[in-house]
C-alpha positions in Angstrom: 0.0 0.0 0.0 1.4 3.6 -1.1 0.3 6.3 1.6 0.5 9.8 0.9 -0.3 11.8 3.8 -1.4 15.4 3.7 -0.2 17.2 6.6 3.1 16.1 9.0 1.5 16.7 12.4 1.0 14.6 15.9 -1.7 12.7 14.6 -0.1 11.8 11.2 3.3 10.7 12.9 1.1 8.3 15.4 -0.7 6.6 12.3 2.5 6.5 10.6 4.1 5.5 14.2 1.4 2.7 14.4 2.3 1.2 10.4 6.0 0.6 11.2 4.9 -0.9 14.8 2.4 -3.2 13.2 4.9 -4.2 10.4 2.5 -3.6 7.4 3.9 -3.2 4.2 2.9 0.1 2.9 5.8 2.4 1.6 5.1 6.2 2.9 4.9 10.1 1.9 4.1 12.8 3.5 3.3 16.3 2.0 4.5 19.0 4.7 5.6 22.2 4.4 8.1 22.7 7.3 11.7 22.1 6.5 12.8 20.8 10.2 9.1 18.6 10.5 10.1 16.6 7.5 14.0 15.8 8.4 12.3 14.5 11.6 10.1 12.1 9.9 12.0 11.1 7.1 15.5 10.3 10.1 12.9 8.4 12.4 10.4 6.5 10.0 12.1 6.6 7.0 9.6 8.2 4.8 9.8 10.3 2.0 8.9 13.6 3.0 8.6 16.3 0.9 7.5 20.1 0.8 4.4 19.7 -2.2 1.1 18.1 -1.5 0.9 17.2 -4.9 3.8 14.5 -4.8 2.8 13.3 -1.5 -1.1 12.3 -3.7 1.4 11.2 -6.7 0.6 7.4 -7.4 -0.4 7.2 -3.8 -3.1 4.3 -2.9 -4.2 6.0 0.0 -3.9 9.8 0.4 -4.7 10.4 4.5 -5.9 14.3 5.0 -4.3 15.0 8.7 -4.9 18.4 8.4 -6.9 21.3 10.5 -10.6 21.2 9.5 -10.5 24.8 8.8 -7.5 24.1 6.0 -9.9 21.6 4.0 -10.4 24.2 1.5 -7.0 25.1 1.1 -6.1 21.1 0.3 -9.1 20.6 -1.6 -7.9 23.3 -4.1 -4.2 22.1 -4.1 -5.3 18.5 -4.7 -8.9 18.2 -6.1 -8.1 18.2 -9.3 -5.4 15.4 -9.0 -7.1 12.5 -7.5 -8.1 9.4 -9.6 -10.8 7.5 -9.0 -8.9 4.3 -7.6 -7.7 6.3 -5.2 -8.9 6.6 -1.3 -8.8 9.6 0.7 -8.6 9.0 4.5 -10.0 12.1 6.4 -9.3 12.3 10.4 -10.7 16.0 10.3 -13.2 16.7 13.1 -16.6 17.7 12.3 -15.8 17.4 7.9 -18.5 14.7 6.9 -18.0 12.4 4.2 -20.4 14.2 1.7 -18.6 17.7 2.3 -15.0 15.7 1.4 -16.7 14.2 -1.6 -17.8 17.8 -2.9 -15.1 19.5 -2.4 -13.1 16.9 -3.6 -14.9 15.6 -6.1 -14.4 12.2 -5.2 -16.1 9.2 -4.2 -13.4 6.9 -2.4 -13.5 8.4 0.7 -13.1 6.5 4.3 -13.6 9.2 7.6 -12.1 8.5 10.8 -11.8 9.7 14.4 -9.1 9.3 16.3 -7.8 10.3 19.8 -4.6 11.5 20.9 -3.6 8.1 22.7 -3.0 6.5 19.8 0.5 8.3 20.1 1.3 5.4 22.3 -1.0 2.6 20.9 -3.8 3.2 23.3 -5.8 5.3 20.8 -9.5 4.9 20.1 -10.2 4.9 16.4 -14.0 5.7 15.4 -14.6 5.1 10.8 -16.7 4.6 8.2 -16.3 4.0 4.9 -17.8 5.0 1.4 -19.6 2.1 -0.4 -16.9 2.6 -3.3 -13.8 1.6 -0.9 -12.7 -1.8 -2.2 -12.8 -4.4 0.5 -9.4 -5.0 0.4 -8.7 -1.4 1.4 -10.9 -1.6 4.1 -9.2 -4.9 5.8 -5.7 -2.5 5.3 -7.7 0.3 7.2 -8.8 -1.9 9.6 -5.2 -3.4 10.6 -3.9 0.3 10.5 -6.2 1.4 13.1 -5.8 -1.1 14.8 -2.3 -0.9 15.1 -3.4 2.6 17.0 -5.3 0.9 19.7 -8.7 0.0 19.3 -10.8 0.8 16.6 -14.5 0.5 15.5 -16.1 0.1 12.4 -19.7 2.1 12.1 -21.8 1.3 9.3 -23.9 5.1 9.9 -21.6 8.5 9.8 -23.3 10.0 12.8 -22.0 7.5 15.1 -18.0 8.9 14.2 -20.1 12.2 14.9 -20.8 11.0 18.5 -17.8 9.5 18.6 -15.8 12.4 18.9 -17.6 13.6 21.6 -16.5 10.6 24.1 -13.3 9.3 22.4 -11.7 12.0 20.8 -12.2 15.2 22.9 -12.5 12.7 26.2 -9.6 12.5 27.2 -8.9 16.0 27.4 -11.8 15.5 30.3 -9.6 12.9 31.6 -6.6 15.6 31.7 -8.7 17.5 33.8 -9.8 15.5 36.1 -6.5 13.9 36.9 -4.9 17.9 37.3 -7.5 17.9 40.2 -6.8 15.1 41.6 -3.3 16.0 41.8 -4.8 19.7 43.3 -6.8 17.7 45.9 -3.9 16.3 47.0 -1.3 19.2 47.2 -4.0 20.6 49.2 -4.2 17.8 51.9 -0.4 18.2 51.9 0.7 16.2 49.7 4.6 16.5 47.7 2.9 17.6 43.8 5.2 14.7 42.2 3.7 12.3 44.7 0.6 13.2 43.7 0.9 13.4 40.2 1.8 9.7 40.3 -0.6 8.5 42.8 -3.3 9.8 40.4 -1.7 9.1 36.9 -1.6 5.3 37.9 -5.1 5.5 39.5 -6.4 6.4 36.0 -4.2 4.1 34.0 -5.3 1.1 36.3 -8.8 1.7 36.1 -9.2 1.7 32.9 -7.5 -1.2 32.5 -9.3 -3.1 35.0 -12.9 -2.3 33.3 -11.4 -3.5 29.8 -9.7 -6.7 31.4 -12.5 -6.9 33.8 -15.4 -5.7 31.2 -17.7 -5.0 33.8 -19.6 -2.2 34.1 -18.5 1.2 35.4 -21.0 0.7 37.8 -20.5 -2.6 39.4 -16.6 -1.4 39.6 -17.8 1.4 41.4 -19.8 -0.7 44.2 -17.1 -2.5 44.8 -14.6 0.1 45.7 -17.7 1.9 47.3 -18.1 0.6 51.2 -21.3 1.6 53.4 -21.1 4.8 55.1 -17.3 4.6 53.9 -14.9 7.5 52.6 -15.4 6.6 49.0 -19.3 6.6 49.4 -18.6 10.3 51.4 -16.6 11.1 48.2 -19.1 10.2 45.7 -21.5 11.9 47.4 -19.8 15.5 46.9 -19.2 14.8 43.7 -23.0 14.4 43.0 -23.6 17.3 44.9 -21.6 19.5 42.6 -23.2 17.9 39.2 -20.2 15.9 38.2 -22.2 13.3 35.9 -24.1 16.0 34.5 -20.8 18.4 34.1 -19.5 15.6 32.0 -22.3 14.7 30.0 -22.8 18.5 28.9 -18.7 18.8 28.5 -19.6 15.5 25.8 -22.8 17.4 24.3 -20.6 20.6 23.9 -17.6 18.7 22.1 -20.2 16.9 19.4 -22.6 20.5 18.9 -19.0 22.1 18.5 -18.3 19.3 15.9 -21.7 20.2 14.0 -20.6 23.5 13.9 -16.9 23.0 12.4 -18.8 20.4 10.2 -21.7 23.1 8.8 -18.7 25.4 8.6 -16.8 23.3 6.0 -19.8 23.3 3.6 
């Protein structure tokens, strides 16, 4: 598979990152116009990197837009116009649906996807869909890419990416949050701030990876951790008093109407 990616960024080098880790064979391009960005991918991945988008979509198989959603029609005018119909285009722009790419592109290949920034360490959550055009065979190669990233999840309907990138891809920024006041909380009871930083870094790391191992529900894991008139259960119940379920669940509303918005936008 020849990949020809349209922007050098953190998301592009974890994809790229995630190819050479899962051994696929796919040889690599990237169209990026900072000088010092593409010595450091070409010296640690050995791609090709070069300075044109238009060599980077040159003969490529796949051409993967890891751009800013507000650039589409900036890239859509540099490369539009080049694209042959056995080509795919892989879009991991927020909020840019699949029928706004095909317009502007004028193009019918076209596979969307969601990522999240974890994937930077192959704990990413990948959220795609594809157009019916895409071949199945590009679609197993998607697949095994995204996979290579973490998890990923195939959705037959668009809106579900949509949804997506309200829990998945701005979530862990909610995550980030939550752990810096953790780490507060405990500089306030007296705590040394490295100490805390690691007590709640771990705490977070091993939960999650006791509901995946586990796969029980959030809420039985909570019970169990949860005693009768216990310090947990006197934790929990602050929490409720101050919203925090509802906080997140508008913070997750927020991310997605924002995502409507930047998709609208892009029309």
């Amino acid at each position: 598979m020849k990949l020809g990616f349209i922007g050098g960024g953190v998301m592009a080098e974890a994809i790229i990152a995630g190819v050479r880790r899962a051994g696929l064979e796919a040889d690599v391009t990237v169209g990026e116009p900072v000088a010092a960005r593409r010595t450091a991918l070409e010296s640690v991945y050995g791609v090709t990197a070069v300075a044109e988008n238009s060599a980077a979509v040159k003969d490529a198989d796949m051409i993967v837009l890891a751009v800013k959603p507000q650039q589409i029609d900036g890239v859509a005018a540099q490369i539009g116009g080049l694209l042959a119909p056995d080509q795919t285009v892989l879009s991991i722009l927020a909020g840019v649906k699949m029928h706004t790419l095909g317009t502007k592109l004028n193009h019918g290949r076209l596979i969307r996807v969601m990522p999240n920034t974890p994937a930077q360490v192959g704990e990413g959550m990948c959220a795609w869909t594809a157009s019916p055009e895409v071949p199945e065979s590009v679609r197993v190669f998607t697949g095994q890419m995204l996979d290579a990233l973490g998890v990923s999840i195939y959705m037959e309907d668009e809106k579900y990416v949509d949804m997506a990138l309200a829990v998945s891809a701005s979530g862990p920024a909610f995550v980030y949050v939550f752990m810096e006041s953790l780490i507060d909380a405990g500089v306030l009871l007296g705590l040394p701030r490295p100490m805390a930083h690691t007590l709640a870094q771990q705490l977070i790391i091993g939960s999650g990876v006791l509901a995946r191992e586990t796969g029980k529900h959030p809420a039985e894991l909570r019970n169990l951790v949860t005693s009768p008139g216990g310090t947990t259960a006197a934790g929990l119940q602050a929490l409720e008093e101050a919203g925090f379920r509802a906080a997140v669940v508008n913070a997750a509303v927020a991310a997605w109407e924002r995502g409507e918005e930047l998709g609208k936008g892009s029309k």
